[in-house]
C-alpha positions as CSV (number, residue, x, y, z in Angstrom):
1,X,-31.9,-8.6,-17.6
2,X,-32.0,-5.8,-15.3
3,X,-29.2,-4.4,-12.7
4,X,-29.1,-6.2,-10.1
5,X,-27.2,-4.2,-6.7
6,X,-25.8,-6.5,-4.2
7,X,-23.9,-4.2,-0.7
8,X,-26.6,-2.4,0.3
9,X,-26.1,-1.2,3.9
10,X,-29.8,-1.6,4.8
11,X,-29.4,-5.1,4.1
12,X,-30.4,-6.7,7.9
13,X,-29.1,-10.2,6.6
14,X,-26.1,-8.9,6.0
15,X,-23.1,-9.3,8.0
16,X,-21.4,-6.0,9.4
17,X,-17.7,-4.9,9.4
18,X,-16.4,-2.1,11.7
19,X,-20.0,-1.1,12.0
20,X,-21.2,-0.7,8.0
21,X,-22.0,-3.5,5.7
22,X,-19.8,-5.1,3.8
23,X,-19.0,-8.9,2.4
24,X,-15.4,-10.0,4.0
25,X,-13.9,-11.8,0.7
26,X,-10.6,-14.0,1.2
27,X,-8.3,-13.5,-2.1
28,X,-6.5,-16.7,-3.4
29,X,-2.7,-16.8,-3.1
30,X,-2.2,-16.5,-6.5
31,X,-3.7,-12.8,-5.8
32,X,-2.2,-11.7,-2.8
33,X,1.2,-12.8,-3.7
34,X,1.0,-10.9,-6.7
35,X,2.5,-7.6,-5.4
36,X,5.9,-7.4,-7.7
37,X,4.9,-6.6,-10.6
38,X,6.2,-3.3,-12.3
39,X,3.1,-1.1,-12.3
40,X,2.7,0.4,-15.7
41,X,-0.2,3.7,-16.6
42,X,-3.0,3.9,-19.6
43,X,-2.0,4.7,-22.9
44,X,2.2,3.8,-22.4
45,X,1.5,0.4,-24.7
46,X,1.8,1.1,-28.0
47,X,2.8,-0.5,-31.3
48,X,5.8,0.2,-33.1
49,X,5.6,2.4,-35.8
50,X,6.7,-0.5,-38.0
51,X,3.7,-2.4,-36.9
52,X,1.5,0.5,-37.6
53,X,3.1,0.4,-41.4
54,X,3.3,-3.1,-41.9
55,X,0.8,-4.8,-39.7
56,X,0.8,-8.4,-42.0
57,X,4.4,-8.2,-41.9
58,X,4.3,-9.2,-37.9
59,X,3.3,-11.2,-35.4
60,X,0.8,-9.8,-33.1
61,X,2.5,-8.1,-29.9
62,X,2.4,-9.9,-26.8
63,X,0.5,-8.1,-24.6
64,X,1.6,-7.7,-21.1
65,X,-0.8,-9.5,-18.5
66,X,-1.4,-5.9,-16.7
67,X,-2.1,-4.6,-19.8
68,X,-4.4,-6.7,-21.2
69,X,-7.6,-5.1,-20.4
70,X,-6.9,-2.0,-21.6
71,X,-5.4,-2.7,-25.0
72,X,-9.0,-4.9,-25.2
73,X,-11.1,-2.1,-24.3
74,X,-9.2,0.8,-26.3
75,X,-8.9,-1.6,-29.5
76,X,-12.7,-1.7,-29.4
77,X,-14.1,1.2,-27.2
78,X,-11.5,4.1,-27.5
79,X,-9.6,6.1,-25.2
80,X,-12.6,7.6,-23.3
81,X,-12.5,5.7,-20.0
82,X,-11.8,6.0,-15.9
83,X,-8.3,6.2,-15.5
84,X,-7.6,2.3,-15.1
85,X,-4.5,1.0,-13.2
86,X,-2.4,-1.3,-15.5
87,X,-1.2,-3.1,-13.0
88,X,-1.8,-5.8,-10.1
89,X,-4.9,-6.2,-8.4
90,X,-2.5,-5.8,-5.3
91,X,-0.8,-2.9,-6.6
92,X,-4.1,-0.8,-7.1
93,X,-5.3,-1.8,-3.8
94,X,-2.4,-0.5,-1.9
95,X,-2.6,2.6,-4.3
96,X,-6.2,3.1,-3.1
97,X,-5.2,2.3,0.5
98,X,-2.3,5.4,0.2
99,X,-4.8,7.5,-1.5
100,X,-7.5,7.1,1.4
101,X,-9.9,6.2,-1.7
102,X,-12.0,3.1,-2.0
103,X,-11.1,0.9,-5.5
104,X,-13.6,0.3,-8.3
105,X,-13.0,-2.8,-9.9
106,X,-14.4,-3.7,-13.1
107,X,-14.6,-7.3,-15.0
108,X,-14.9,-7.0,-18.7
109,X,-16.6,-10.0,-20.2
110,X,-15.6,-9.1,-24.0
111,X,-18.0,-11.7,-25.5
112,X,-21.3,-11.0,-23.2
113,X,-24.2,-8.9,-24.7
114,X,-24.5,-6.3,-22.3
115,X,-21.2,-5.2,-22.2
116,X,-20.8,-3.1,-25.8
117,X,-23.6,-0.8,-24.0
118,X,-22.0,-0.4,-21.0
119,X,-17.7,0.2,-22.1
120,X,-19.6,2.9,-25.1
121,X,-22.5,3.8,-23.1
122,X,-21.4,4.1,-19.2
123,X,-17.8,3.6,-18.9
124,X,-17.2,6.4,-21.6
125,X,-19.7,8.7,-20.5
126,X,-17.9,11.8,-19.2
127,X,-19.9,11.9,-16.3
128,X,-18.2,8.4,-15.1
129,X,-15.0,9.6,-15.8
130,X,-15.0,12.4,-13.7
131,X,-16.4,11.1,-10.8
132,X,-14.5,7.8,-10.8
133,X,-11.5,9.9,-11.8
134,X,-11.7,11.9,-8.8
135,X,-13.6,10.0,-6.3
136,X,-12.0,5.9,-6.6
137,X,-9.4,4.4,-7.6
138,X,-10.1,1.9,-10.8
139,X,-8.5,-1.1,-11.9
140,X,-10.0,-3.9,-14.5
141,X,-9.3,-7.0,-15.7
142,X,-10.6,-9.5,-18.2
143,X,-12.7,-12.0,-16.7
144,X,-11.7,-14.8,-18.2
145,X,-8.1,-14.3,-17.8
146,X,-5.2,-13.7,-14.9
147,X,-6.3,-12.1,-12.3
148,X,-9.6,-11.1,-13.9
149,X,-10.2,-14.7,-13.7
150,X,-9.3,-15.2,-10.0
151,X,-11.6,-12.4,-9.3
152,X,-14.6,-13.3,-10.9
153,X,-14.0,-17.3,-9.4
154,X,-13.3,-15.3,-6.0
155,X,-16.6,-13.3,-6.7
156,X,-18.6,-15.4,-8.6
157,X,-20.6,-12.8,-10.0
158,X,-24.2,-13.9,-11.5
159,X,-24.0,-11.6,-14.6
160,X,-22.1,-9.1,-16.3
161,X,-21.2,-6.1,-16.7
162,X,-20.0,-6.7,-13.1
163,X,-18.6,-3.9,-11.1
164,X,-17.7,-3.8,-6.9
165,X,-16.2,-1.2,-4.6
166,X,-13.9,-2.8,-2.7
167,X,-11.9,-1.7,0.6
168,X,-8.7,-3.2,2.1
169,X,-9.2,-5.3,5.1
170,X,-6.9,-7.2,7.7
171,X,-5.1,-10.5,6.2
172,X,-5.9,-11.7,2.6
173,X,-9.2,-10.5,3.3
174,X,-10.9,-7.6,0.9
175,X,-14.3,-5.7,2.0
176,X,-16.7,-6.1,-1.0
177,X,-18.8,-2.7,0.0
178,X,-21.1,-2.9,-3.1
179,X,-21.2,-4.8,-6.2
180,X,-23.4,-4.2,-9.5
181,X,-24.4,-6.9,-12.0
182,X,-25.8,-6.3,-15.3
183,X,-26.6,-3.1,-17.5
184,X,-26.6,-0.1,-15.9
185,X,-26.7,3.8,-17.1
186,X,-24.0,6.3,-16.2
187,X,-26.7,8.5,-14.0
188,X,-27.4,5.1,-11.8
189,X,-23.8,4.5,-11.9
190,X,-22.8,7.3,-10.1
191,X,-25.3,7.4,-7.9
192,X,-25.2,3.9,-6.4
193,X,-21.2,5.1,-6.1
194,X,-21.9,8.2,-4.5
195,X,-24.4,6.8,-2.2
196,X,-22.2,4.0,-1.1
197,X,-19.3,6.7,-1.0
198,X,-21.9,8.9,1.4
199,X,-22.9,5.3,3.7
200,X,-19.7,3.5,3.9
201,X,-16.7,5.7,2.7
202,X,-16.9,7.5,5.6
203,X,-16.3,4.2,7.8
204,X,-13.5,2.9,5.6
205,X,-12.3,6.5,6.3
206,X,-12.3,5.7,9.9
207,X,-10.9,2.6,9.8
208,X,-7.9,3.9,7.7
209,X,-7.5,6.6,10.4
210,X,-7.5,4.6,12.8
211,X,-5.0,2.4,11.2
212,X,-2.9,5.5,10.6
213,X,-3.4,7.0,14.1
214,X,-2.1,3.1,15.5
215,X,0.9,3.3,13.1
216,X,1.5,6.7,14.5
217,X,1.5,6.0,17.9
218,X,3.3,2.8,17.1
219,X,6.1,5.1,15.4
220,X,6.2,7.6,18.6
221,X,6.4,4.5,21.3
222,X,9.6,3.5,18.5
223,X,11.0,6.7,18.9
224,X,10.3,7.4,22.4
225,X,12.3,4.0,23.6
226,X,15.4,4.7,21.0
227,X,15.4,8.2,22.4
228,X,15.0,6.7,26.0
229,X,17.8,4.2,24.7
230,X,20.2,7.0,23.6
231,X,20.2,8.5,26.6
232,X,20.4,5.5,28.9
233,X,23.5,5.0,26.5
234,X,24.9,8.7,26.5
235,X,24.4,8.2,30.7
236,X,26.6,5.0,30.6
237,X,29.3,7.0,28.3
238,X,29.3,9.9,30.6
239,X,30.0,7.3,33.6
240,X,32.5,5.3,31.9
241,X,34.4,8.7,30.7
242,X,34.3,9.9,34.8
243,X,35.6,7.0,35.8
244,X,38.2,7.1,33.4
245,X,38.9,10.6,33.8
246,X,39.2,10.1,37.8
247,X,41.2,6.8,37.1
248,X,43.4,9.0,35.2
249,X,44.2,11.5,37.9
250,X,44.3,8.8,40.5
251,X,47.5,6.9,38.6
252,X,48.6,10.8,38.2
253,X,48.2,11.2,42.0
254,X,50.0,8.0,42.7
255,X,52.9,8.6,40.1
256,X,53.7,12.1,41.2
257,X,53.6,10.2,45.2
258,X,55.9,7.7,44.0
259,X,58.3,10.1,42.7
260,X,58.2,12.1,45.7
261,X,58.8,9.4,48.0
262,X,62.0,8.0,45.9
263,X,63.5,11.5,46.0
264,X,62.9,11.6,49.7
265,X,64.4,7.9,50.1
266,X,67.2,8.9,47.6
267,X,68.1,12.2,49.7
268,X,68.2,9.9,53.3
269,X,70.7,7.5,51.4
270,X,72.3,10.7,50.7
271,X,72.7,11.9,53.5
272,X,73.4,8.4,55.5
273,X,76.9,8.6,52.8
274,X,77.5,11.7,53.6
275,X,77.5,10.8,57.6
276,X,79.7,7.5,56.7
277,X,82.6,9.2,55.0
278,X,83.0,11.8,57.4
């Protein structure tokens, strides 16, 4: 069986998104809700010492869920891969999003024939690394398990190896840029990636700007009306202080009157005792 490419953007029967092909996939709930997980990196799961002594002395480790592609792929294909995110599908997509990088998502099918060729041939060649290393951000999962599962029902691919380039998109929604099926060579690899990097990475980059420029503006309307509020306040303090301050000297005023006019009244009395006794 030979590769087959589905994503390219000179498909015409296609839909198109913000201007560039892509396929609009909804993600199950089980997927999207899957954000709090404690993201973990490659190569921090590993056995005990004790287990490396005594191996038929344990019980095989229970491998973490997030982990569970890796450990796979390094028990069988080494330590020679992309830099794979050990964590939620969720997790790595919002990475990607931060990073202004697209996500390559790969689906191991352990038990399929193409895939030995393609984890020792392709995802190990040095060429792959670098590029994906530098270029995407990569997360995998086992296909018939987890999220890996929910992926591959989500994405019903017809054939494996099966690899997409996936973009963040409004909702639960995910934009399925370009997707490959089947056997495939690290040069072909990394072309169909920098091709679809050179087609539709540059839209994606528009969208997140744009997304970026309308939380920015968003943040300066924020801080324009608390700064508007502030001073609306500080206006009403400096009111309310006058008014007390004039307040103030008006009971001032009117004590110091007071006392004036009792002296005056006391000094007539005065005087009107004065008048009676002589």
């Amino acid at each position: 069986m030979s590769l087959t490419i589905r994503g390219s953007a000179k498909a015409r029967d296609q839909p198109s998104c913000n201007g560039f092909f892509c396929r609009m996939v909804c993600l199950p709930k089980c997927i999207f809700g899957g954000f709090s997980r404690v993201m973990g990196r490659r190569n921090q799961y590993q056995p005990s010492e004790l287990q490396l002594q005594h191996p038929q002395l344990l019980h095989p480790p229970v491998v973490p869920e997030d982990w569970a592609f890796l450990v796979s792929f390094e028990q069988q294909y080494g330590t020679t891969h992309p830099f794979f995110y050990a964590c939620s599908f969720m997790q790595a997509l919002k990475i990607a999003e931060d990073e202004h990088k697209l996500m390559f998502m790969y689906l191991h099918s352990p038990e399929h024939p193409f895939t030995p060729s393609f984890c020792s041939r392709t995802l190990s060649s040095e060429l792959v690394v670098q590029f994906l290393d530098a270029n995407f951000v990569c997360w995998g999962a086992i296909a018939d398990r987890g999220e890996g599962l929910q992926m591959a029902a989500t994405l019903q691919p017809a054939s494996f190896p099966f690899c997409a380039v996936i973009a963040p998109a409004a909702g639960n929604n995910i934009a399925v840029l370009q997707q490959m099926e089947g056997p495939i060579d690290p040069a072909e690899l990394v072309e169909i990636l920098q091709r679809t990097m050179e087609e539709q990475g540059s839209a994606f980059g528009t969208t997140v700007r744009g997304r970026e420029e309308e939380h920015m503006r968003a943040r300066i309307k924020e801080e324009e009306r608390i700064k508007a509020r502030a001073k609306e306040q500080e206006k009403l303090r400096a009111d309310r202080q006058l008014r007390e301050e004039q307040d103030a000297a008006y009971f001032v005023a009117l004590q110091r009157d007071q006392v004036c006019a009792y002296s005056i009244w006391k000094r007539k009395i005065l005087g009107m005792q004065e008048l009676k006794n002589q």
